[in-house]
VOGU-3710 file (C-alpha; in Angstrom, 3 decimals, decimal comma):
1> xxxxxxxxxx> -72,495/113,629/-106,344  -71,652/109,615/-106,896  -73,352/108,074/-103,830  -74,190/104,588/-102,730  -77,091/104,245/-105,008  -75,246/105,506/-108,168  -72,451/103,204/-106,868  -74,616/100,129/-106,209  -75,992/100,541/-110,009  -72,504/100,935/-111,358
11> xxxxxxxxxx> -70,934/97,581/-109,768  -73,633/96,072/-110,669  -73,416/96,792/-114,644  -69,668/96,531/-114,827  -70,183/93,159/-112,993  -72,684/91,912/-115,891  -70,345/93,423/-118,117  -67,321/91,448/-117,608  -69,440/88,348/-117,106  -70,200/88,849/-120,992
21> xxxxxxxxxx> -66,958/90,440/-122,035  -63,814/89,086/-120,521  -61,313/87,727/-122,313  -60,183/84,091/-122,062  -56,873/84,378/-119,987  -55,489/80,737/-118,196  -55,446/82,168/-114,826  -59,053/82,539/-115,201  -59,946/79,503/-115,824  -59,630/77,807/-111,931
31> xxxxxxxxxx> -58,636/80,956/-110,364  -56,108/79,348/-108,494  -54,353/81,759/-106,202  -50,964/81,088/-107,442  -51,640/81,762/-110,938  -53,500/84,674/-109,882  -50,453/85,762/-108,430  -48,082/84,914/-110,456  -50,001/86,464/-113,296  -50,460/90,157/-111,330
41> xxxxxxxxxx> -46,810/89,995/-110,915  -45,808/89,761/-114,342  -48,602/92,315/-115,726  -47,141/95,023/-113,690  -45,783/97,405/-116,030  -45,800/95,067/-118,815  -48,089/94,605/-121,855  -51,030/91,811/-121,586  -49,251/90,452/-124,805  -46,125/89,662/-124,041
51> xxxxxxxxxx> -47,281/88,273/-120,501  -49,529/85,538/-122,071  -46,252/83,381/-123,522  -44,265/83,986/-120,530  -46,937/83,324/-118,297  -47,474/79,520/-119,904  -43,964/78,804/-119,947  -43,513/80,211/-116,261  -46,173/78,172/-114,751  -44,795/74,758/-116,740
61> xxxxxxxxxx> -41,474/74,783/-115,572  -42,671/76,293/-112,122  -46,307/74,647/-111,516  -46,457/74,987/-108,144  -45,288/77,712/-105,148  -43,445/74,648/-103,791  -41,875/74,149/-106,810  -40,748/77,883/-107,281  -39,649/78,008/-103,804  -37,489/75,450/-104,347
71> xxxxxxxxxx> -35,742/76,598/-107,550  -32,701/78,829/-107,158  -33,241/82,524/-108,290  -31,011/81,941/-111,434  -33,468/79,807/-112,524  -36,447/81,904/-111,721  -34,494/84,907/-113,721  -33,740/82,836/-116,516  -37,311/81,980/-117,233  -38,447/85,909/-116,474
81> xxxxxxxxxx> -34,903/87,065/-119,223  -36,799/89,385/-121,650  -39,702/90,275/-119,490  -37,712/92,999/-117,951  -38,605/94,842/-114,289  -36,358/91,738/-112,779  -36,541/92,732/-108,954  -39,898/91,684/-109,495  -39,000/87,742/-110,134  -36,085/88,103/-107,304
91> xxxxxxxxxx> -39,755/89,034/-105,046  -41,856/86,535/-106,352  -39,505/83,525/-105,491  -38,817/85,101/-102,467  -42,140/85,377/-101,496  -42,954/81,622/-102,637  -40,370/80,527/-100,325  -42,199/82,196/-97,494  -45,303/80,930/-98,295  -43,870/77,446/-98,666
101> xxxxxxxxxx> -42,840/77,624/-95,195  -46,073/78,820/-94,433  -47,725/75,797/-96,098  -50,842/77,318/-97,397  -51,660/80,479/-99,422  -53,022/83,612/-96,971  -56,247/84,347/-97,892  -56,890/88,043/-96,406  -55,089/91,374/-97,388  -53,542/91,482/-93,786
111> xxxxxxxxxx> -52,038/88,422/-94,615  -51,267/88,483/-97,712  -49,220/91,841/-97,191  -46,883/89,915/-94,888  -45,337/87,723/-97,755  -42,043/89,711/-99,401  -42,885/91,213/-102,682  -46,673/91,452/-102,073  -47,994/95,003/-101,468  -51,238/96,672/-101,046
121> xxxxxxxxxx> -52,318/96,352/-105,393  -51,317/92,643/-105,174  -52,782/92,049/-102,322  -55,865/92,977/-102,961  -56,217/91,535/-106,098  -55,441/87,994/-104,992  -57,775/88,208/-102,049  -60,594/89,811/-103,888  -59,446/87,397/-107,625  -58,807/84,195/-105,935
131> xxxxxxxxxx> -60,583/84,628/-102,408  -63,476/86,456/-103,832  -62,718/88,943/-100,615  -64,151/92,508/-100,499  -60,781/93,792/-100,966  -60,019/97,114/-103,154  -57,295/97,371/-105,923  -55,969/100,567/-108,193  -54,062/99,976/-110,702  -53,360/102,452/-113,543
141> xxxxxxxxxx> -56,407/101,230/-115,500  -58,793/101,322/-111,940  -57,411/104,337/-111,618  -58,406/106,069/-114,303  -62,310/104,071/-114,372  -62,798/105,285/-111,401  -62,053/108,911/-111,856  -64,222/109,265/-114,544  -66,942/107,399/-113,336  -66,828/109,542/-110,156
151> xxxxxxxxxx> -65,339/112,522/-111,754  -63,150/113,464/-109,225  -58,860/113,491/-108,548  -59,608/112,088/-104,963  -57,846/109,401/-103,198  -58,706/106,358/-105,419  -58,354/103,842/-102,824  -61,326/105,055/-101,157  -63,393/105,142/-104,353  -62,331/101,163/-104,996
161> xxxxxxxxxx> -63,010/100,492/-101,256  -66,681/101,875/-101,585  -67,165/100,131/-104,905  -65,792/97,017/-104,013  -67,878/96,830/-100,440  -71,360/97,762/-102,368  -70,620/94,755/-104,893  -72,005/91,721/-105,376  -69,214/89,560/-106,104  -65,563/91,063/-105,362
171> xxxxxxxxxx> -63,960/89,103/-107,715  -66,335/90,090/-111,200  -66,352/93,721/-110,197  -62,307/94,142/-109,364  -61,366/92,176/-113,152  -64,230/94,004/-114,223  -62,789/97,341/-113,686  -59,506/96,152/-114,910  -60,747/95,138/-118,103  -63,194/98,036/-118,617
181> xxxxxxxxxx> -59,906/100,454/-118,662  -57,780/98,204/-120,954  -60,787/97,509/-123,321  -63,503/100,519/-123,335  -62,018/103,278/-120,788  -58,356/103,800/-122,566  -56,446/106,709/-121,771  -56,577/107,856/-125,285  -59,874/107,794/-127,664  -61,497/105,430/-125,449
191> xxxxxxxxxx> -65,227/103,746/-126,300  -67,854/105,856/-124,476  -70,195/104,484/-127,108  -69,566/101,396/-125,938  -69,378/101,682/-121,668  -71,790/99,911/-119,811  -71,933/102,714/-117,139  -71,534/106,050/-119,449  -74,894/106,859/-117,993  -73,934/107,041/-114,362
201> xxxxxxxxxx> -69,916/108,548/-115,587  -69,639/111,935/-114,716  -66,477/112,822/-116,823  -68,770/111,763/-119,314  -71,865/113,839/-118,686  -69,422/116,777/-118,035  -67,444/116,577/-121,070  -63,662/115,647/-118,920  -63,042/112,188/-120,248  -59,966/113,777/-121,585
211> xxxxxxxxxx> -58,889/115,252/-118,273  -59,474/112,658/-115,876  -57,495/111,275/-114,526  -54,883/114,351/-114,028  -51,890/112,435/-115,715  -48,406/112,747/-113,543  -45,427/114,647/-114,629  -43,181/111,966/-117,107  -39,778/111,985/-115,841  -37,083/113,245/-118,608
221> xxxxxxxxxx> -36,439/110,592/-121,392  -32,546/110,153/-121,612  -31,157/109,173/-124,701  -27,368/107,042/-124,697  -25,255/105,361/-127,568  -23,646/102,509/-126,384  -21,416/100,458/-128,177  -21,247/96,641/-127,330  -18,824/94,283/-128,436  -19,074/90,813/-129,521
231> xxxxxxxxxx> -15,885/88,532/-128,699  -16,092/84,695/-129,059  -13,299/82,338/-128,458  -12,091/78,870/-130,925  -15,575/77,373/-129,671  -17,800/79,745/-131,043  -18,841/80,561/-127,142  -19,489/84,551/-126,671  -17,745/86,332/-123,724  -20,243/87,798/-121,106
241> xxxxxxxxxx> -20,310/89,720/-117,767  -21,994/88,544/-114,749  -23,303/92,191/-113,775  -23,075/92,958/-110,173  -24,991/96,329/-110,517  -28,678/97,687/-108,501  -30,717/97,074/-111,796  -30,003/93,452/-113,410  -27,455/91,810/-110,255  -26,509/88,631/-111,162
251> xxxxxxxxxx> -27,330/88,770/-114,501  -25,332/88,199/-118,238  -24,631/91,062/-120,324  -22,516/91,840/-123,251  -19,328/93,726/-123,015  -19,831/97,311/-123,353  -18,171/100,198/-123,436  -20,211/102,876/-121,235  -20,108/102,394/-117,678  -23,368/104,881/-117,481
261> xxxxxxxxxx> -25,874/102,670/-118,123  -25,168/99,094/-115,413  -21,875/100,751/-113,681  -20,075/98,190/-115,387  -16,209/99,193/-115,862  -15,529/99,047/-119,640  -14,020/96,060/-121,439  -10,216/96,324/-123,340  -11,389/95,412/-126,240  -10,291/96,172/-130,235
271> xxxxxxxxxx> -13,205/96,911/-132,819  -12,776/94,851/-135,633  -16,115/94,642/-137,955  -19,580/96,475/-137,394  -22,371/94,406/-137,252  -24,892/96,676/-136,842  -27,271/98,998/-134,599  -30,332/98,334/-132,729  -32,201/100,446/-130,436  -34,002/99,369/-126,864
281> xxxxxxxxxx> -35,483/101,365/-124,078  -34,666/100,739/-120,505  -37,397/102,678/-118,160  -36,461/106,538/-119,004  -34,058/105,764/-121,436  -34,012/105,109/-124,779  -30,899/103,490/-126,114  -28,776/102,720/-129,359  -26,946/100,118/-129,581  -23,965/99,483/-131,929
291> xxxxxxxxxx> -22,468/96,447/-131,946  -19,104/95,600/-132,997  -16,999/91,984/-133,507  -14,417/92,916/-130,932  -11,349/90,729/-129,806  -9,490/91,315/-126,477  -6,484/92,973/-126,524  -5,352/91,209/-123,568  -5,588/87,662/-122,206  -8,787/87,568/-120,143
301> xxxxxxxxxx> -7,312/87,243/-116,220  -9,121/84,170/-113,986  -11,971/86,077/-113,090  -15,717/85,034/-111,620  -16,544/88,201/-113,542  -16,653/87,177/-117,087  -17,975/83,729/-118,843  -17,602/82,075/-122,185  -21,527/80,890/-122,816  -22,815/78,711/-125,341
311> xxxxxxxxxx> -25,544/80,764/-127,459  -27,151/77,577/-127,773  -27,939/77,406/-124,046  -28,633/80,973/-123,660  -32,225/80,381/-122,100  -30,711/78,671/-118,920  -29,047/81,892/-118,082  -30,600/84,694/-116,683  -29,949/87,905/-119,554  -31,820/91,167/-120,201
321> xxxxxxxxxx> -33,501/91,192/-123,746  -31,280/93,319/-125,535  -28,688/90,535/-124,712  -30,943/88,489/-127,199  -31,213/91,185/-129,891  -27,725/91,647/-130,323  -27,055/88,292/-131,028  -30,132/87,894/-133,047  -28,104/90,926/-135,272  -25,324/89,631/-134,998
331> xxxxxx> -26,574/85,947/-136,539  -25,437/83,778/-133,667  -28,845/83,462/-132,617  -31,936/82,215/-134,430  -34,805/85,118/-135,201  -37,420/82,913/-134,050
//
């Protein structure tokens, strides 16, 4: 049984643990709730990595709530093209602008959970990150910690509420099991060797490390061919489509030529040269792309639809990545 003196020991050594192992990330360095949140938003479902460089760029063109509030949502989604999961910018600017009416950050989880876009993980981790508040948080990696440590498929939530109430300092233990399953406790081959509380983990002592958590069904991968086509007027500029679909509304894509995959009717368009195939992965599916010069076979009508853009300029517009790979492929846009 994991009870509140096995507990109490274990916060306490993941506590020292981050204190001497966490990595340098900006938001840690003031903790300032805004970052904090900014930066929760953006690692949701999405690779430490790539977050860093967005992150910096995010937070210098939108340094303050205020000043994300009062940016239009094209803006926001241009600086978030590439970093994919895009309902989650459309939230974030729409809860700055509530907060910016607000004209101060909440503090508590009650609070917090009343701004658009922040729900029970995020809130939690900004009150507990940034307010140092006794406030629990799962996420995949807490998650998983915490069923090994306890050894048990239970409810996580109250697991993280009993840790986080027996802690010493919200903020160190929360990060601290964060980091613990992204560095040492990995879903796959992770560092027992190295844990600072293998001697308290019962997966550990009972040989489940393997089976713990109890991993959830994976929905079926679907795999598409898509051809897209690249037409460009006297200009050089590339013909796009303002999509108007449930996944990327509002944002530029290519002409394609499968409505399966944004509900986008296809494009009248004639092949003329291949340029080339590429593949990308949208959630559950996994996609090949081959991409074709194309020219219209009919005069484009007047149409709020479609735009000429200037790769050049292709950062001010809100675009999915594989927007960027194609023309990367297709040479109109530099590799770097």
């Amino acid at each position: 049984m994991f009870g509140p003196s096995k507990i109490k020991y274990t916060t306490r050594a993941i506590e020292r643990w981050f204190a001497a192992n966490q990595r340098p990330l900006p938001w840690r360095e003031s903790y300032d709730p805004y970052e904090v949140w900014v930066s929760e938003v953006m690692l949701q479902q999405t690779r430490m990595e790539v977050v860093l460089g967005y992150f910096e760029r995010f937070m210098t063109r939108f340094p303050t709530i205020k000043r994300l509030a009062s940016s239009s949502v094209d803006n926001v989604l241009a600086m978030w093209s590439g970093l994919g999961y895009y309902r989650r910018a459309r939230m974030l600017h729409e809860g700055a602008t509530a907060v910016a009416k607000l004209g101060t950050m909440p503090r508590t989880v009650d609070e917090l959970l009343t701004i658009p876009g922040i729900g029970r993980y995020t809130a939690g981790a900004i009150a507990s990150i940034a307010f140092q508040q006794r406030a629990p948080i799962v996420d995949g990696n807490v998650k998983r910690v915490l069923a090994r440590i306890t050894g048990t498929y239970d409810d996580p939530w109250i697991a993280a509420e009993a840790f986080v109430k027996a802690c010493d300092d919200p903020r160190m233990l929360n990060q601290g099991l964060m980091e613990l399953g992204a560095l040492i406790c990995t879903p796959r081959n992770p560092s027992c060797d190295a844990c600072p509380v293998r001697k308290h983990c019962i997966a550990y002592a009972t040989d489940r490390v393997d089976e713990l958590p109890r991993p959830k069904a994976k929905p079926q991968t679907r795999e598409l061919r898509i051809p897209l086509y690249l037409v460009t007027d006297r200009r050089g500029r590339v013909l796009m489509r303002r999509e108007h679909g449930r996944l990327m509304n509002a944002m530029l894509h290519l002409p394609h030529g499968d409505s399966s995959l944004f509900g986008a009717r296809p494009l009248d368009v004639a092949q003329t040269r291949l340029l080339g195939t590429f593949k990308h992965t949208v959630t559950n599916r996994r996609i090949t792309f081959t991409l074709f010069e194309a020219k219209l076979i009919d005069s484009l009508r007047d149409t709020d639809e479609y735009e000429w853009i200037d790769v050049t300029k292709l950062r001010i517009h809100a675009h999915p990545s594989y927007v960027a790979k194609a023309l990367k492929l297709s040479g109109r846009l530099s590799r770097s």
